[in-house]
N, C-alpha and C positions, 0 to 999 in steps of 0.2 A: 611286286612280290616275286621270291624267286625259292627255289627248294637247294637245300644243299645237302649231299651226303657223303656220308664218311662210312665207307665198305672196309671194314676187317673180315681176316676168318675167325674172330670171335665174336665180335656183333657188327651189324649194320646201323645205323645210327643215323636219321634226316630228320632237317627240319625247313618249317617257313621262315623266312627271313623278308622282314620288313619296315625300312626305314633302317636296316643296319640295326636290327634286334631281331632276334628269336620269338617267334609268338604262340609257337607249337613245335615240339618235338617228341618223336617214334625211335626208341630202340627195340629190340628183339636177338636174340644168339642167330647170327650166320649158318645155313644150311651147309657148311663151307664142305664138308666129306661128301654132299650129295652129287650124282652128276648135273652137269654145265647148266642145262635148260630149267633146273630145281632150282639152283641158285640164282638165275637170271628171272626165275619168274615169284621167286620172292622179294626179288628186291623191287622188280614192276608194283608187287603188290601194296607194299612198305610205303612206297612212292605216291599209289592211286590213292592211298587211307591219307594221305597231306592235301591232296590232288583240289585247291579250292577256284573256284574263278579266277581269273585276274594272272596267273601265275607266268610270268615272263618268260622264265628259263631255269634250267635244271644245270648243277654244277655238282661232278662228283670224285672223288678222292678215294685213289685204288691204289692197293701197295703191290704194285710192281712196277717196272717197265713202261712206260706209255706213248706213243705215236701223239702226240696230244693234240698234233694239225688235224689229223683222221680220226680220233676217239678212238683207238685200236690199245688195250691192253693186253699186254705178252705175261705168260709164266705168275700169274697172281700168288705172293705168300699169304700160303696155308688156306687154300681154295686150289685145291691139285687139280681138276680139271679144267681150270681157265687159262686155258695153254696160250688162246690168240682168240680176243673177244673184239668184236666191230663194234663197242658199247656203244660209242655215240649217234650209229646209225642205229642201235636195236630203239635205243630210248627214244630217239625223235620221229621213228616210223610208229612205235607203240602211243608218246604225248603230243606228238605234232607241235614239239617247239622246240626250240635252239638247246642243246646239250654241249657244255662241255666238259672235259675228262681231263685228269692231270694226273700225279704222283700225290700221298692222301702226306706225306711228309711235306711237298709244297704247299700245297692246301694249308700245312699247318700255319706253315712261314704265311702265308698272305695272309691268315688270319691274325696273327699275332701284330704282323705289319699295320694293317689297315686300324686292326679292333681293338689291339689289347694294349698294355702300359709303353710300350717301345715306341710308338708313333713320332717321336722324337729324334731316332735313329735312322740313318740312310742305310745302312751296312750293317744287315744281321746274321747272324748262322742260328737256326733253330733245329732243334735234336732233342728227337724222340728217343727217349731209352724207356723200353717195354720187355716185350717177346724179341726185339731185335734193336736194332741203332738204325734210326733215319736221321738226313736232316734234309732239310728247305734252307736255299741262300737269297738272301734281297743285297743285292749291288744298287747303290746308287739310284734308291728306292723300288729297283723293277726284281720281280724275281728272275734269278737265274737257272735253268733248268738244264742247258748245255744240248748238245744235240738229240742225243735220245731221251730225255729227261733224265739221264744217268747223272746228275751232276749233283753232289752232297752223299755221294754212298760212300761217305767216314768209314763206318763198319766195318766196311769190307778190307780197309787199307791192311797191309801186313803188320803184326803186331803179336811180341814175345813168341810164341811156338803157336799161335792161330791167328786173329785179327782182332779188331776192336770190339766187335759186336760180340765174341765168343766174352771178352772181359768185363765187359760194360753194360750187357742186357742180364734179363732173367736167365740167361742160358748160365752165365756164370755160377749163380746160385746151385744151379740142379747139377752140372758135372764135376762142380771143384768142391761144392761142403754136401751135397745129396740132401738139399731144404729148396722150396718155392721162394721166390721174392715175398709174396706174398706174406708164405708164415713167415718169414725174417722179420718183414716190416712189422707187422702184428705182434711176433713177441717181442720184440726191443721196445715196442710202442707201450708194452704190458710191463717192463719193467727187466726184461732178459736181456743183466750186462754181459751174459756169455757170447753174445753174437756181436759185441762192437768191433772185433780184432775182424769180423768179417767184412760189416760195414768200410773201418778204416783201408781193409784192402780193396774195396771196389771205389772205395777214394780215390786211391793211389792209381789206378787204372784210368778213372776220369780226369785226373789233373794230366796223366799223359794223352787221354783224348784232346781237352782243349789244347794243351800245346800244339801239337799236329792240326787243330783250326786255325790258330793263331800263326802257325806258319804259313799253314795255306791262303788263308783269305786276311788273317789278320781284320776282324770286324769290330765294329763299337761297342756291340752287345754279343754273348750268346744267351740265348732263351732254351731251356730244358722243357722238355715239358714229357709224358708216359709215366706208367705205374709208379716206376722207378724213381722219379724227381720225387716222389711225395715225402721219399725220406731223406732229402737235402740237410737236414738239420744233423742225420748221423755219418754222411759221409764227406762233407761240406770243409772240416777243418783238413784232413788230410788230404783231401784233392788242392785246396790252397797250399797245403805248404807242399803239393809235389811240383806245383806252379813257379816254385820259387828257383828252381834250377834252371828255368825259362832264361835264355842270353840275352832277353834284351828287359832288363828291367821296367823302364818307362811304359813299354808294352801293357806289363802286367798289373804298374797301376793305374791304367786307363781302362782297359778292358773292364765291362759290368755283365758280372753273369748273373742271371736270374733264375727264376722257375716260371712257368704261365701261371697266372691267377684264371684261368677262364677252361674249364675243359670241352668249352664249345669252339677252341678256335680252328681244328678241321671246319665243321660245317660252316662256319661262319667265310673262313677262305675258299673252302668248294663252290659256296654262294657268289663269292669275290670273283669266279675266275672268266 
């Protein structure tokens, strides 16, 4: 058996994992605004309420930065005091077993890899569109994390007058129409065709995302998965037909882009790692 968790600053989220199934899982809101030692000793806590015999090792997924030879996480988003956290020495002096730490968007990717419909696939790019734009890469089945685990920060690439993540995340929502992802999704879902023009433009942003994948790694699959994939179905034709400007055609009718079917596949790859 082993625990795996998936640390945001909006909730923290573990579970047991065994035989490659979930057989218990703990969420709760993130103490993310308290100082450091609040937040380190709720998630000790989160961890001890799973804490059963038998339990091998603990694998967990933090969005920032990570030393992941050391378990050393830098600058954590939206947990402002996690400037430089030694995680994987606090947890295995606290559990007295093997821990280890990664980026919670690789986490995604080995979960998706290992667990979810893609298992078919050697070459994937997985991307989180939420609160921001992550993604997790598998080459040639292994994850690639790149030297500092900086390696899939899309988002961040330069793009129109900010980057991809200002266009592509919930950020988009709140500075360009002053609406949550959230209520968007919710009222289109309720019947408000006034929001599809918004939809189709966060299309149009996505299909320039995947191109800029598909340049860079050019993979078999990309796998979506955060808040924001839920509404694949309202923004899904225009991000296709922005795809269509792509120069290499063949490209574009090989590529399978999906959504995750599984919203356990952090923990399940945190478990994986």
């Amino acid at each position: 058996m082993r625990i795996g968790v998936d640390l945001g600053g909006t909730n923290i989220r573990a579970g047991i994992i065994d035989r490659n199934a979930i057989i218990k899982k703990l969420s709760e809101p993130c103490k993310a605004e308290m100082p450091e030692q609040a937040v380190l000793g709720q998630l000790k806590e989160i961890i001890s309420a799973l804490m059963p015999p038998g339990v091998e090792s603990i694998g967990i997924g933090v969005p920032s930065v990570v030393d992941a030879e050391r378990g050393i996480v830098y600058n954590v988003a939206n947990i402002p005091s996690w400037k430089e956290i030694p995680l994987k020495s606090i947890l295995e002096e606290a559990f007295q077993i093997p821990v280890m730490v990664n980026n919670d968007c690789n986490c995604f990717a080995l979960g998706e890899y290992h667990f979810g419909l893609h298992r078919q696939y050697r070459n994937i790019v997985c991307i989180t569109l939420g609160t921001g734009v992550g993604a997790g890469i598998i080459i040639d089945g292994k994850l690639y994390a790149g030297n500092n685990t900086g390696a899939g920060e899309i988002g961040s690439l330069p793009y129109l007058r900010h980057d991809y993540e200002y266009y592509c995340s919930s950020r988009f929502f709140l500075h360009e129409h002053g609406i949550t992802g959230k209520d968007a999704y919710e009222r289109t879902c309720a019947g408000d065709r006034s929001l599809l023009p918004l939809w189709n433009e966060i299309g149009n942003h996505l299909g320039a995302l995947m191109k800029a994948i598909l340049y860079t790694y050019d993979p078999e699959a990309i796998v979506m998965g955060g808040s924001i994939s839920n509404a694949f179905r309202f923004f899904s034709a225009k991000m296709y037909e922005s795809l269509q400007s792509f120069p290499y055609p063949a490209t574009i009718e090989r590529i399978k882009i999906m959504v995750s079917k599984d919203e356990d596949s952090a923990l399940l790859g945190a478990a994986a790692l």
